[in-house]
C-alpha positions in Angstrom: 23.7 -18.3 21.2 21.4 -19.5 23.9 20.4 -22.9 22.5 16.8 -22.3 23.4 13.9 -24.4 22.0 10.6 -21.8 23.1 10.8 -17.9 23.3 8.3 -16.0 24.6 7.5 -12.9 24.5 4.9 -10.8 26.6 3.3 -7.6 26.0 1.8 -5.5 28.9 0.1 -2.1 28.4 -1.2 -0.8 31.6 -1.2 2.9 30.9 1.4 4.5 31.2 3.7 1.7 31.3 4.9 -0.6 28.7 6.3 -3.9 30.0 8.3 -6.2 27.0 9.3 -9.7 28.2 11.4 -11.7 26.2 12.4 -15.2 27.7 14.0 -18.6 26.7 14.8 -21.3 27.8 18.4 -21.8 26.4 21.7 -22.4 27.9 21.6 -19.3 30.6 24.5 -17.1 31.5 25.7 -15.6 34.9 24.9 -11.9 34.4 27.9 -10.5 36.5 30.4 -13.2 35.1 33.9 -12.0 33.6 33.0 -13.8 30.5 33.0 -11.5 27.6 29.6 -11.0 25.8 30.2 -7.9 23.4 27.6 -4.6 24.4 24.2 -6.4 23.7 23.6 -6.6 27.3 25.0 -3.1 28.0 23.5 -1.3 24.7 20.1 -2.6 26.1 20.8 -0.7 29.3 21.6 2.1 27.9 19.1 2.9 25.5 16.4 2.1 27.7 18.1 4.9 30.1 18.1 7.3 27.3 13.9 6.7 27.0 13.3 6.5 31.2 12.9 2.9 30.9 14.7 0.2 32.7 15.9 -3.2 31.7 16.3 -6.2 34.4 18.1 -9.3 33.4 18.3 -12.6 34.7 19.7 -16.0 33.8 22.2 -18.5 35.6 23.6 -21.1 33.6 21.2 -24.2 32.2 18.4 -22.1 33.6 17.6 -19.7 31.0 17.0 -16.1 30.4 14.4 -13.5 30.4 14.8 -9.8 29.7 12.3 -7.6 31.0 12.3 -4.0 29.3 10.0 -0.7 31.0 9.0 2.3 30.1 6.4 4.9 30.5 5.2 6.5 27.6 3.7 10.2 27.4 0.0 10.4 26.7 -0.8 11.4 23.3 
């Protein structure tokens, strides 16, 4: 959907928080738009909920997107 030529993703473990970033850059969206997108966006936001974590989002159209999911995870 987003048209993108490079994805990248980053990793970061600094203990106990797990960062996952995921950005392109593709076509972009406006985030609070009417537009209808289906749940991706809002599944995201709720399963990270479920786990503690958060989810921020942001894009604007022609610019791109990146998703940044975090969480802190229990010690062993």
């Amino acid at each position: 959907h987003s048209a993108a030529r490079t994805v990248r993703l980053r990793l970061t473990w600094t203990a106990p928080d797990l960062l996952v970033a995921v950005e392109d850059d593709g076509a972009g969206f406006e985030p609070g738009g009417d537009a209808p997108r289906g749940n991706g966006l809002r599944n995201q936001a709720a399963r990270m909920q479920e786990i503690g974590g958060t989810v921020d989002i942001k894009s604007a159209p022609g610019q791109g997107t990146q998703v940044t999911l975090r969480v802190s995870l229990p010690p062993e």
